[in-house]
N, CA, C and O of each residue as an XYZ file, in Angstrom:
792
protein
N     -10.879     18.368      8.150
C     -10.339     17.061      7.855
C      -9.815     16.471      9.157
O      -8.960     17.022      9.851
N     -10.372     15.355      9.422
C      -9.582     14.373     10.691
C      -8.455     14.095     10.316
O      -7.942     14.147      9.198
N      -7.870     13.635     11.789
C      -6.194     13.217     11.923
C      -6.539     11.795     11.079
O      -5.531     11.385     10.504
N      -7.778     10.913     10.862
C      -7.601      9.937      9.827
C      -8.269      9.861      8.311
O      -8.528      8.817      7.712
N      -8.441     10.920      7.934
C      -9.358     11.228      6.843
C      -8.213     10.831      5.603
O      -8.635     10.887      4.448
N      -7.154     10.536      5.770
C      -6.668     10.243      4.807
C      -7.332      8.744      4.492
O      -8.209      8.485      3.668
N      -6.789      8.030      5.209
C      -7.470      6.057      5.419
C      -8.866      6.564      5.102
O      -9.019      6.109      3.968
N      -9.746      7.086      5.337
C     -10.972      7.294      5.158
C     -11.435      7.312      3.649
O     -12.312      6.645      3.100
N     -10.348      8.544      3.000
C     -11.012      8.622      1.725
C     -10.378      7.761      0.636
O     -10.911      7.686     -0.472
N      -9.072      7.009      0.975
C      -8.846      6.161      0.797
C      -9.369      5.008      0.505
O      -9.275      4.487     -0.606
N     -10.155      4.359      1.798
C     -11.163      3.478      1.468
C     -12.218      4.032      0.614
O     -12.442      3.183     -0.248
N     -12.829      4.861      0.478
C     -13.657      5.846     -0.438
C     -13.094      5.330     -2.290
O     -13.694      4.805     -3.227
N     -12.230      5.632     -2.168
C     -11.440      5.860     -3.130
C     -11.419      3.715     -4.007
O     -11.680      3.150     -5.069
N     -11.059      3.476     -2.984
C     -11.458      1.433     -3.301
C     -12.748      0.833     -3.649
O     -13.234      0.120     -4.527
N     -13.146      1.545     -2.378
C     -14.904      0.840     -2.582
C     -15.445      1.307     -3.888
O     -16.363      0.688     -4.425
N     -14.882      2.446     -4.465
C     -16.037      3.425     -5.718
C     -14.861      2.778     -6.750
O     -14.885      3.283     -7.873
N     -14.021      1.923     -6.573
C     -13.316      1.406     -7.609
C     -13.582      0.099     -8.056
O     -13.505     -0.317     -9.212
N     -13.950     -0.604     -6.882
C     -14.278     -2.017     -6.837
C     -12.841     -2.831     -6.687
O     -12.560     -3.981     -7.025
N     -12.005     -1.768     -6.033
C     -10.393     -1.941     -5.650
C     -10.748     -3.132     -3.838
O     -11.341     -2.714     -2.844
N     -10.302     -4.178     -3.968
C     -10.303     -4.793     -2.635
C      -9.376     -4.586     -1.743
O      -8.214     -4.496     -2.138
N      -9.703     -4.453     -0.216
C      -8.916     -3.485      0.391
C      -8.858     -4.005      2.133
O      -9.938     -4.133      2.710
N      -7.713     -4.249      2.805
C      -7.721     -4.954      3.602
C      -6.662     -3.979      4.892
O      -5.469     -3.964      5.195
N      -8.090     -3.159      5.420
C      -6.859     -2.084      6.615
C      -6.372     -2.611      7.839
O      -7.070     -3.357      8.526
N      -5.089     -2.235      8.194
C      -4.504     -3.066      9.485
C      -4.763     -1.756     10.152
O      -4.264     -0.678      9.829
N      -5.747     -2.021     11.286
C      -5.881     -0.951     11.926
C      -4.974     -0.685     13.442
O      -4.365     -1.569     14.044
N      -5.050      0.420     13.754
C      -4.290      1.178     15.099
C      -4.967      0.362     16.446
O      -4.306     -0.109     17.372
N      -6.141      0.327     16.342
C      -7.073      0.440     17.362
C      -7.940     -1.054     17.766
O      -8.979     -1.255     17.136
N      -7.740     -1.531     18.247
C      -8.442     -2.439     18.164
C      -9.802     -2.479     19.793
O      -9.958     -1.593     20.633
N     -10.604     -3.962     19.681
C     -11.285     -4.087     21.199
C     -11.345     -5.379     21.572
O     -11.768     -6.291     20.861
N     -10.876     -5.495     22.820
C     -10.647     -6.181     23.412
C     -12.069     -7.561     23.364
O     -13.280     -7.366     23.468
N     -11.466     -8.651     23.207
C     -13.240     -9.619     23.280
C     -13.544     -9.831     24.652
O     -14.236    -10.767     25.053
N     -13.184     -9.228     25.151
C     -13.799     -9.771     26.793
C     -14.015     -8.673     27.349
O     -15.011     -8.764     28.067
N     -13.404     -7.334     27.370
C     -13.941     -6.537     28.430
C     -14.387     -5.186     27.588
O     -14.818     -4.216     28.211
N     -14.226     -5.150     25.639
C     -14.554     -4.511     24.852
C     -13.949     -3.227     24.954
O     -14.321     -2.297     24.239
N     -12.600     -3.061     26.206
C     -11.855     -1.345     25.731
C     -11.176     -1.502     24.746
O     -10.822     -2.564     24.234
N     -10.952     -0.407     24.416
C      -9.991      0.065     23.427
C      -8.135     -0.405     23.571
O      -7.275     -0.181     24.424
N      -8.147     -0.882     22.717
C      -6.206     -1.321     22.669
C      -5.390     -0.652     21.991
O      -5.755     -0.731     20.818
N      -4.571     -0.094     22.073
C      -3.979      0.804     20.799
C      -2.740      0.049     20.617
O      -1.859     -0.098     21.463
N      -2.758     -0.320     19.669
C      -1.228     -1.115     19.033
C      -0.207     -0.196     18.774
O      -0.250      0.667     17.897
N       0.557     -0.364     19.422
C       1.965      1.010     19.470
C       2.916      0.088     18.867
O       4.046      0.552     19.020
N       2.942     -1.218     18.136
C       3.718     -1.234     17.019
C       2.927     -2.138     16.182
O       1.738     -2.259     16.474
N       3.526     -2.970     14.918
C       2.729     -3.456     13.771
C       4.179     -3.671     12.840
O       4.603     -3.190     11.789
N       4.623     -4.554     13.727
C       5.887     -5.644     13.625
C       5.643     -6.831     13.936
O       4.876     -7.115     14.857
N       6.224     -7.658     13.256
C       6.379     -8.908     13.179
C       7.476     -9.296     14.146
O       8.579     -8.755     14.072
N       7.146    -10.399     15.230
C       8.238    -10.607     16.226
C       9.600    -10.849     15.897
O      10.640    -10.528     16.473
N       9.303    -11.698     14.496
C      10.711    -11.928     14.192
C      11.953    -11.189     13.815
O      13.147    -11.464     13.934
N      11.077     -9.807     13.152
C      11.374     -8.553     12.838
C      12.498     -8.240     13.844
O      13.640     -7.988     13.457
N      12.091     -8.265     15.356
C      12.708     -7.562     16.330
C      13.668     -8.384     16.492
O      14.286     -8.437     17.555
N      13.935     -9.139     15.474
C      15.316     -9.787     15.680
C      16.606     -9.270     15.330
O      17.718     -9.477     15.815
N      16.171     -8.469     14.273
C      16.943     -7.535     13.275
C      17.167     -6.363     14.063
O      16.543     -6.170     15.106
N      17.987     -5.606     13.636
C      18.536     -4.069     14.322
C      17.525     -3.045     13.969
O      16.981     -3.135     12.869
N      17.125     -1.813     15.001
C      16.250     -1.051     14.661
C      16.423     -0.936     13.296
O      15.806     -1.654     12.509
N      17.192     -0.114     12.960
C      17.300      0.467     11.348
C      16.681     -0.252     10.303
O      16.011      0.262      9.407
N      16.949     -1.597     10.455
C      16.235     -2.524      9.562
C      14.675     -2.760      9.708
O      14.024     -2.831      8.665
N      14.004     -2.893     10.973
C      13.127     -3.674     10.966
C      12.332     -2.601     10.210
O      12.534     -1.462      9.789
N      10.851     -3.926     10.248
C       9.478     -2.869      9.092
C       8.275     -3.193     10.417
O       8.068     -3.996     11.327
N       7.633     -1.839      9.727
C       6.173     -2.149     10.373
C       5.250     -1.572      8.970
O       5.442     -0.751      8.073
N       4.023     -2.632      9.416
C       3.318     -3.063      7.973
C       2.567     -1.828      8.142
O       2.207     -1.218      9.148
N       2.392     -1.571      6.596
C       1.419     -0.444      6.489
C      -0.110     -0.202      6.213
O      -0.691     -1.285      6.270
N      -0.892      0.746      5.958
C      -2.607      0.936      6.610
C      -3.416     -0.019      5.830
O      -4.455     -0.557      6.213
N      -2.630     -0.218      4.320
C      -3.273     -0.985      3.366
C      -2.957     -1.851      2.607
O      -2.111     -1.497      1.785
N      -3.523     -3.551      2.497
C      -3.368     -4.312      1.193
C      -4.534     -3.966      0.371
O      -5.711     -3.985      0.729
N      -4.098     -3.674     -0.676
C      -5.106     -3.653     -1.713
C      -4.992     -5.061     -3.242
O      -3.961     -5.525     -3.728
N      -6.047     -5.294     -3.514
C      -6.311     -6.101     -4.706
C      -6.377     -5.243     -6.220
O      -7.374     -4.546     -6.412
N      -5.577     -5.288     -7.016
C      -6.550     -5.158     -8.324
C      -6.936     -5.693     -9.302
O      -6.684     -5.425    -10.476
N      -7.634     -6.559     -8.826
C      -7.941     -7.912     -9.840
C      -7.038     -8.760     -9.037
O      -7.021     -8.494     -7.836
N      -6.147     -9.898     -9.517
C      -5.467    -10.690     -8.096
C      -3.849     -9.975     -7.892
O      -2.930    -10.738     -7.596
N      -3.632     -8.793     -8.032
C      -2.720     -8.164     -7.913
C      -2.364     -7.433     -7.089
O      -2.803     -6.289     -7.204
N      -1.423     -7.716     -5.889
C      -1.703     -6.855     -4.654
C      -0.643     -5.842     -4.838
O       0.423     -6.001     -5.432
N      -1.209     -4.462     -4.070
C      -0.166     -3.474     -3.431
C      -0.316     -2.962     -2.021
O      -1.284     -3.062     -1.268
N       1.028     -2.307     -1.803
C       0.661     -1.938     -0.345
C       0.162     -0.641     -0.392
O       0.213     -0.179     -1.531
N      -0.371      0.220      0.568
C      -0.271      1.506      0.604
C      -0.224      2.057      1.807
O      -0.658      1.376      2.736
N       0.104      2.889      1.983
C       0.215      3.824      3.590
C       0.089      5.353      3.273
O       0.814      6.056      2.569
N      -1.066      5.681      4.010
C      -1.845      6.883      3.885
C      -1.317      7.700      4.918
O      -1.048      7.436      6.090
N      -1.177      9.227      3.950
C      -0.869      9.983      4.945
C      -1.666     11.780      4.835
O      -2.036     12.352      3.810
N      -1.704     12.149      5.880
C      -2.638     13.442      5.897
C      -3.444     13.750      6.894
O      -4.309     12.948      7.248
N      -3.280     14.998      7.523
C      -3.997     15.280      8.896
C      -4.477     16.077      8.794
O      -3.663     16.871      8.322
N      -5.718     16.723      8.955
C      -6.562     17.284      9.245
C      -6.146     18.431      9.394
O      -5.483     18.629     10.412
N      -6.452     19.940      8.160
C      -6.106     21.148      8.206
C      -5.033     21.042      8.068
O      -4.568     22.160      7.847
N      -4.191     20.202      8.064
C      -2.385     20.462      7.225
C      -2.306     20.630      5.659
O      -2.571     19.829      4.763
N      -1.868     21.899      5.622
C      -1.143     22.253      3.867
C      -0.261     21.616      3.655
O      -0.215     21.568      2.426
N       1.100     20.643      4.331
C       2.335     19.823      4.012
C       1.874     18.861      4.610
O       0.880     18.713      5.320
N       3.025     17.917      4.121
C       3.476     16.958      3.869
C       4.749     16.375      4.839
O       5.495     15.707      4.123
N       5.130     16.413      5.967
C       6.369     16.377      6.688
C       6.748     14.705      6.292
O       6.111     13.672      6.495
N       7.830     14.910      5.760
C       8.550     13.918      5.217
C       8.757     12.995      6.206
O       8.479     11.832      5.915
N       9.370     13.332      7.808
C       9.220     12.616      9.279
C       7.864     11.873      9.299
O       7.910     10.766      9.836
N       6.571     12.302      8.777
C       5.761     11.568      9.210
C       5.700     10.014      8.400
O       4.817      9.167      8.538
N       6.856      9.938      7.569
C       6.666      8.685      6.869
C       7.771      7.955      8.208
O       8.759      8.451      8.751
N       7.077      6.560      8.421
C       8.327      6.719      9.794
C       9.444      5.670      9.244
O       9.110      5.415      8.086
N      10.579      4.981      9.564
C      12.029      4.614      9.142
C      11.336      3.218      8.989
O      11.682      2.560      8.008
N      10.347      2.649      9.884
C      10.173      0.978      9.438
C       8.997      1.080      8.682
O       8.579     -0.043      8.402
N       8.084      2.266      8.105
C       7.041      2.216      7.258
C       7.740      2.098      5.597
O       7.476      1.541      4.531
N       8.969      3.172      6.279
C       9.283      2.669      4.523
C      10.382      1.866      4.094
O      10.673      1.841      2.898
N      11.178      1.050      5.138
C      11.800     -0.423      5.664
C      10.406     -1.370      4.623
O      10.772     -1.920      3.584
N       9.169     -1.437      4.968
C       8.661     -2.032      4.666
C       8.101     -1.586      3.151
O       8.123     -2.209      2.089
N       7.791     -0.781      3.351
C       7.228     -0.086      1.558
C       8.864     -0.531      0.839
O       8.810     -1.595      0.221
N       9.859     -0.050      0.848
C      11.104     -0.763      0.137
C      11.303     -2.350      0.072
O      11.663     -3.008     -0.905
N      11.098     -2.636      0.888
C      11.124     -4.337      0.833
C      10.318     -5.271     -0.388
O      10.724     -6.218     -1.063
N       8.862     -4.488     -0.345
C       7.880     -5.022     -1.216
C       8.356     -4.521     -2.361
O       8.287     -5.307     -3.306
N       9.016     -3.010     -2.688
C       9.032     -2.767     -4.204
C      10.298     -3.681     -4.454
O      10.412     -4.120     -5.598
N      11.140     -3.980     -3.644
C      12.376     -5.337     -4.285
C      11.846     -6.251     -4.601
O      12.192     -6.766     -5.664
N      10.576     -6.962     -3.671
C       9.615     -7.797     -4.349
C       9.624     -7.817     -5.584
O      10.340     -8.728     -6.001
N       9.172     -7.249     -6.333
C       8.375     -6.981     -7.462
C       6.782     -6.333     -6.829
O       5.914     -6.044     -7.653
N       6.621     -6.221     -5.912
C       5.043     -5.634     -5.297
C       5.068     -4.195     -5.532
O       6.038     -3.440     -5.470
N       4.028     -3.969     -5.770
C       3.685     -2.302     -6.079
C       3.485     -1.852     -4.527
O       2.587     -2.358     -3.854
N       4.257     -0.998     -4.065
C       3.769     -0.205     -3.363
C       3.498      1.485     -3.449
O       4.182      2.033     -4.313
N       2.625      2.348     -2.696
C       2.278      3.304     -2.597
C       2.095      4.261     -2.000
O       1.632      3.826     -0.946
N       2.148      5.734     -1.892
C       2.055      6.344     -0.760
C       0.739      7.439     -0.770
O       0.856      8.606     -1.144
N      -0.237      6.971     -0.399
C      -1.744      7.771     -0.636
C      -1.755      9.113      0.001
O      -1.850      8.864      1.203
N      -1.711     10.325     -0.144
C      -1.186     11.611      0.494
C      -3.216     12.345      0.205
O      -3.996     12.019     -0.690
N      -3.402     13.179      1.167
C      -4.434     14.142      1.207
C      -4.301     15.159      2.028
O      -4.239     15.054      3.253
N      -4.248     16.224      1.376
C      -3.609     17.629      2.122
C      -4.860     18.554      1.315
O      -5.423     18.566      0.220
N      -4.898     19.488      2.928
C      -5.260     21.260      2.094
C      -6.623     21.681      3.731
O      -6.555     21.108      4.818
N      -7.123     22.201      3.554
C      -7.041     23.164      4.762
C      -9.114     23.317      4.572
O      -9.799     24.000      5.332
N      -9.430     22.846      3.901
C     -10.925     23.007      3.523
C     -11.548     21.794      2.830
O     -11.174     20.639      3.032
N     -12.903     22.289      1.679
C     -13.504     21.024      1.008
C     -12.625     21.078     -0.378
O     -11.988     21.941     -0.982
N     -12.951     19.625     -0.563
C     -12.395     19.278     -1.886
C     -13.492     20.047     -2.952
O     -14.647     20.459     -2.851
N     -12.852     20.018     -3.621
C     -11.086     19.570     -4.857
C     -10.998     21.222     -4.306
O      -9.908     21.114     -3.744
N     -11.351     22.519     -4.102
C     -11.167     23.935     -3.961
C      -9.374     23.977     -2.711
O      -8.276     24.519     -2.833
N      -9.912     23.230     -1.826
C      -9.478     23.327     -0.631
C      -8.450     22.628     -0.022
O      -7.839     22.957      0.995
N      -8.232     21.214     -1.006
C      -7.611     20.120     -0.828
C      -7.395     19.056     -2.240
O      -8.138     18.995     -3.220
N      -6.167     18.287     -1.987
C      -6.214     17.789     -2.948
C      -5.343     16.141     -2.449
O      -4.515     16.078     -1.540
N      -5.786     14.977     -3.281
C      -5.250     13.855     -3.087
C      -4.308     13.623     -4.345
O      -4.091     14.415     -5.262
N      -3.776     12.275     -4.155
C      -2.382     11.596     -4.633
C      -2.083     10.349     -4.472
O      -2.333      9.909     -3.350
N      -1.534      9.481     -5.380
C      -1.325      8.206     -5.124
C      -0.338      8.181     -5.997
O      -0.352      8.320     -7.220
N       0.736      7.942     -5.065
C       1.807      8.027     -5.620
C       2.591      6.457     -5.666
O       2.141      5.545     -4.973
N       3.420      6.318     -6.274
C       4.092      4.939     -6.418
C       5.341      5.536     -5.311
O       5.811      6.671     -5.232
N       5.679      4.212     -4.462
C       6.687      4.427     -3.560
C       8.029      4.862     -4.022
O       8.673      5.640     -3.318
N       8.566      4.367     -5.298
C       9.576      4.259     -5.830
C      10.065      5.988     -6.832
O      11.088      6.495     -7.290
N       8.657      6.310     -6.739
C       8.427      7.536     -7.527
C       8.239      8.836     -6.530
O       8.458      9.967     -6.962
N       7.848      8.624     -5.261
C       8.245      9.751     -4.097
C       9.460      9.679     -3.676
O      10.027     10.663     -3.202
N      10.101      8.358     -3.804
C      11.955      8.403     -3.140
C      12.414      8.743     -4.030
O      13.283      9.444     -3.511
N      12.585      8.848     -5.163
C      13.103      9.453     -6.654
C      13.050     11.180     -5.915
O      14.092     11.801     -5.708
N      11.794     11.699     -5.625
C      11.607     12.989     -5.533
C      12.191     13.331     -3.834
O      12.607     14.441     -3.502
N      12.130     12.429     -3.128
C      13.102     13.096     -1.989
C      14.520     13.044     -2.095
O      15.217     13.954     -1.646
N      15.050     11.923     -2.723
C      16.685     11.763     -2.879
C      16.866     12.925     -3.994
O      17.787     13.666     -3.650
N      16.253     13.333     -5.271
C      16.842     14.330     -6.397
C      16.442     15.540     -5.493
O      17.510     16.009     -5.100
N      15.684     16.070     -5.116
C      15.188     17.272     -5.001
C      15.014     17.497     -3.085
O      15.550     18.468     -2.550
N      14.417     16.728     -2.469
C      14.569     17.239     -0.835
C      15.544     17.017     -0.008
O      15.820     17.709      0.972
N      16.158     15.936     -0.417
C      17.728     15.692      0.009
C      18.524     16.684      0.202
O      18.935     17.104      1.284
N      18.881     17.295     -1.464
C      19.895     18.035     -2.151
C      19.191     19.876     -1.414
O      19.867     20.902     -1.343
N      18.191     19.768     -1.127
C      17.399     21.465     -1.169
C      17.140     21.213      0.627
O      16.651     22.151      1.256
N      17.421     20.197      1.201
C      16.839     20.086      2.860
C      15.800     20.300      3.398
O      15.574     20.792      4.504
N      14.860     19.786      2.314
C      13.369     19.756      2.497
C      12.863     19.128      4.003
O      13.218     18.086      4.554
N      12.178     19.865      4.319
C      12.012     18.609      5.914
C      10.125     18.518      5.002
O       9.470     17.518      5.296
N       9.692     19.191      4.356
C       8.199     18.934      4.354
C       8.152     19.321      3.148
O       9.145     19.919      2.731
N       6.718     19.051      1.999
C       6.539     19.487      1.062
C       4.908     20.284      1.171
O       3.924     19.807      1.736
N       4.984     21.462      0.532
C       3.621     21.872      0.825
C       2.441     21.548     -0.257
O       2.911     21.307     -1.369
N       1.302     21.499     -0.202
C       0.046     20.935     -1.254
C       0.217     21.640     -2.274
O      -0.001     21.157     -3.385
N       0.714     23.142     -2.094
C       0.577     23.967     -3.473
C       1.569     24.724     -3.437
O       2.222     24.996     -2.430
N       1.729     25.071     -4.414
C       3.013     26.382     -4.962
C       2.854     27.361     -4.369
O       1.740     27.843     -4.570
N       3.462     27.902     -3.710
C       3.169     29.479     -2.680
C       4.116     30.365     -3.962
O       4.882     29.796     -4.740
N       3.929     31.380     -3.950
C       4.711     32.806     -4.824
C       5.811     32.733     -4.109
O       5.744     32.644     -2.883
N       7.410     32.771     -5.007
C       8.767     32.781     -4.545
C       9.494     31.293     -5.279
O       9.198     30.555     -6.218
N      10.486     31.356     -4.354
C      11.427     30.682     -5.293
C      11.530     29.073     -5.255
O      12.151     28.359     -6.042
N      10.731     28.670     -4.095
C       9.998     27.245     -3.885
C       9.412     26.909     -4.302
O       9.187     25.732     -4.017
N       8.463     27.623     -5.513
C       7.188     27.232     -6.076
C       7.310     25.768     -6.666
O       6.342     25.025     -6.501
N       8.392     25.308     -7.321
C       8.484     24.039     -7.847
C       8.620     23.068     -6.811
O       8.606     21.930     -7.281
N       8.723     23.097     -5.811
C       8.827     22.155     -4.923
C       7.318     21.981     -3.808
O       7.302     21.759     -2.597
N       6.349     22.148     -4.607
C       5.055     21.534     -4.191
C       4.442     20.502     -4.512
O       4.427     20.222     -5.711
N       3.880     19.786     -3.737
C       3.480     18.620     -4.048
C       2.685     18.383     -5.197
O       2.761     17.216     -5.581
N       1.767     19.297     -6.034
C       1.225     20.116     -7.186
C       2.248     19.864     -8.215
O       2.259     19.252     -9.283
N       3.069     20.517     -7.561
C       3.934     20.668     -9.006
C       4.863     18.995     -9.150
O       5.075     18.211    -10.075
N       5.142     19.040     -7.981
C       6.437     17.360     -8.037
C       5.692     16.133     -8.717
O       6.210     15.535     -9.660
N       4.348     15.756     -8.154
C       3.550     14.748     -8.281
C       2.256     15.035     -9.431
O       1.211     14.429     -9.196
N       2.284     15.660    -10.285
C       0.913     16.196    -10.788
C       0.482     14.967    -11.661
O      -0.702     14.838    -11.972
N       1.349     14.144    -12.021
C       1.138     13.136    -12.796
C       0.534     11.653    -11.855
O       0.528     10.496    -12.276
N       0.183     12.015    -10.845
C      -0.259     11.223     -9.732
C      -1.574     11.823     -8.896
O      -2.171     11.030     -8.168
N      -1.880     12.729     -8.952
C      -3.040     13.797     -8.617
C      -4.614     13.267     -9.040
O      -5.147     13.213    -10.149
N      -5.093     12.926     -7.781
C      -6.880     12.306     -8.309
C      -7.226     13.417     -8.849
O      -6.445     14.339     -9.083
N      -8.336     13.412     -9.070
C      -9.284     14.586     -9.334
C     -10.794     14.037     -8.361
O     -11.123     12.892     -8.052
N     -11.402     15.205     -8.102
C     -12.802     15.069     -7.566
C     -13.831     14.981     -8.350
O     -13.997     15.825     -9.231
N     -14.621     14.042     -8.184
C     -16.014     13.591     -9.406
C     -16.918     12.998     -8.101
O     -16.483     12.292     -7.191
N     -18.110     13.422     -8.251
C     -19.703     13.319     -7.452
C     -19.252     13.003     -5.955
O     -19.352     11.939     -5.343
N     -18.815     14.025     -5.607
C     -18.504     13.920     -3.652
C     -17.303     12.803     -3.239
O     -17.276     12.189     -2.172
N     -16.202     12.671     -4.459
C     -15.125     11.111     -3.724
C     -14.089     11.582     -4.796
O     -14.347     12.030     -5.913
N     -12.591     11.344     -4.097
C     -11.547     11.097     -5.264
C     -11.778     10.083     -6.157
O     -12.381      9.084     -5.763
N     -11.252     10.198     -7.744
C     -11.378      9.199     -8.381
C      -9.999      9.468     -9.491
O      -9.623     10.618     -9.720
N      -9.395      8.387    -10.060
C      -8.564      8.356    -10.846
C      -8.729      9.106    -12.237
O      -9.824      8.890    -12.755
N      -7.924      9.901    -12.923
C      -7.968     10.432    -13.919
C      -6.968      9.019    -14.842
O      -6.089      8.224    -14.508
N      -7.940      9.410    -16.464
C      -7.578      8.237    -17.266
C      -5.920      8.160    -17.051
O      -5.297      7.106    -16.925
N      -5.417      9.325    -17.038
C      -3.467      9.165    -16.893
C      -2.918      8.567    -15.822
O      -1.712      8.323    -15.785
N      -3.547      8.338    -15.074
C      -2.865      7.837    -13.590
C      -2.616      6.221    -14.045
O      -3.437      5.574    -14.695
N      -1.176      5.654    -13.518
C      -0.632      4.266    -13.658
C      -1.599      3.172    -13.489
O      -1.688      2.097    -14.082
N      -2.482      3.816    -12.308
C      -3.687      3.093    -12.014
C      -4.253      2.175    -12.866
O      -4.365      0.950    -12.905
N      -4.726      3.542    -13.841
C      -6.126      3.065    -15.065
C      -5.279      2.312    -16.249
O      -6.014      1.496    -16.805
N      -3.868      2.337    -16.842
C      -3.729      1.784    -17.857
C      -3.393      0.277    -17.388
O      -3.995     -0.742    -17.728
N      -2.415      0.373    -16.625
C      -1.578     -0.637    -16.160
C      -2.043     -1.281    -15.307
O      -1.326     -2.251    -15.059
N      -3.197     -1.208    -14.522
C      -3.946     -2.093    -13.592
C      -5.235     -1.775    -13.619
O      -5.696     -1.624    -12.487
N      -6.277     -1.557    -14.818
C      -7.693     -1.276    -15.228
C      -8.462     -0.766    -14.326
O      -9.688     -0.729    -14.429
N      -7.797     -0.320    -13.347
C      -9.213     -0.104    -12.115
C     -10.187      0.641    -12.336
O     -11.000      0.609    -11.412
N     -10.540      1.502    -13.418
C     -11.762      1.753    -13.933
C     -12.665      0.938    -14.667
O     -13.724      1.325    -15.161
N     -12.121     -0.388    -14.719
C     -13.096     -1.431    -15.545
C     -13.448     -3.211    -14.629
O     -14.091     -4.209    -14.954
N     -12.587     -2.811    -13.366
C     -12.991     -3.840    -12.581
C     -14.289     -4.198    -11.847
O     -15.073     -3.526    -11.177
N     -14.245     -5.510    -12.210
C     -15.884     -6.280    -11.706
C     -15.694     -5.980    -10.353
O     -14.608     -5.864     -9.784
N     -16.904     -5.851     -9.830
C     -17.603     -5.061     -8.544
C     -17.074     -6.610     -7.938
O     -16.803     -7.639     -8.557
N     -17.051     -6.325     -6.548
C     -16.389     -7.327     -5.517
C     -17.488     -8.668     -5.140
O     -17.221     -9.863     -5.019
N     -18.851     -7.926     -5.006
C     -19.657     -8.694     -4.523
C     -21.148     -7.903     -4.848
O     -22.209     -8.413     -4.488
């Protein structure tokens, strides 16, 4: 698994939905001399008006479902079993909090595990509001710095991402994640019955 295979199967995951999907990427090229630019932030100027602590930087994804947008920000690197809670960074979820005061759905798309899917690895789409629930009750209180993909034998076993999130857990169908009928996804925003984009 690449350091971006999360965004990858992500988009995977839209296109086979007919989910519309709009990535703010890292990387961009230059129109005149065509190198590579790497955007080392993805703030709004006005932003930097505000005190670190506050400001946001926007995250990997707007998505459509039907004319209903959410955000999402994907996370997962290549051959990692956890989850390091640090890798969500202080203005990614500045900004993922902002939108759920909105009223906007936001999300946190997770893909972990060490091999091929579904044996080896497993995805997640979690609601933002529903992973801070699980770090303030449970990683806060226990000093979680990371959560791992699966239950290891011992006295942590409940504190895997398996076990915390299972009600958020894709499943694998013909080579791509896809939503199981229980996921918030399919009742509450049809994305198994949406008209193809184009």
């Amino acid at each position: 698994m690449t350091v971006k295979q999360a965004e990858a199967d992500f988009k995977s995951l839209c296109t086979r939905n007919n989910i519309w999907a709009k990535k703010w990427d890292d990387v961009r090229r230059c129109p005149h001399c065509h190198r590579l630019i790497f955007m080392t932030q993805r703030v709004n100027d006005q932003d930097l008006l505000r005190q670190e602590e506050e400001q946001e930087s926007i995250v990997d994804y707007l998505i459509f479902t039907g004319n209903i947008p959410h955000w999402v920000e994907c996370k997962g690197m290549g051959g990692s079993t956890r989850l390091a809670l640090s890798n969500i960074e202080p203005k990614q979820r500045n900004f993922l909090k902002s939108w759920v005061e909105r009223g906007v759905m936001s999300w946190l798309f997770v893909t972990l595990g060490d091999g091929r899917a579904p044996r080896n690895r497993k995805a997640w789409l979690i609601p933002w509001y529903s992973f801070r629930i699980v770090e303030m009750e449970i990683c806060e209180p226990h000093n979680l710095k990371s959560l791992l993909w699966r239950s290891p034998a011992g006295p942590n076993q409940e504190h895997s991402m398996s076990e915390l999130f299972k009600d958020w857990e894709l499943v694998w169908e013909n080579g791509n994640w896809a939503f199981p009928e229980t996921h918030l996804m399919v009742p509450a925003y049809g994305v198994l019955t949406l008209p193809k984009l184009y």
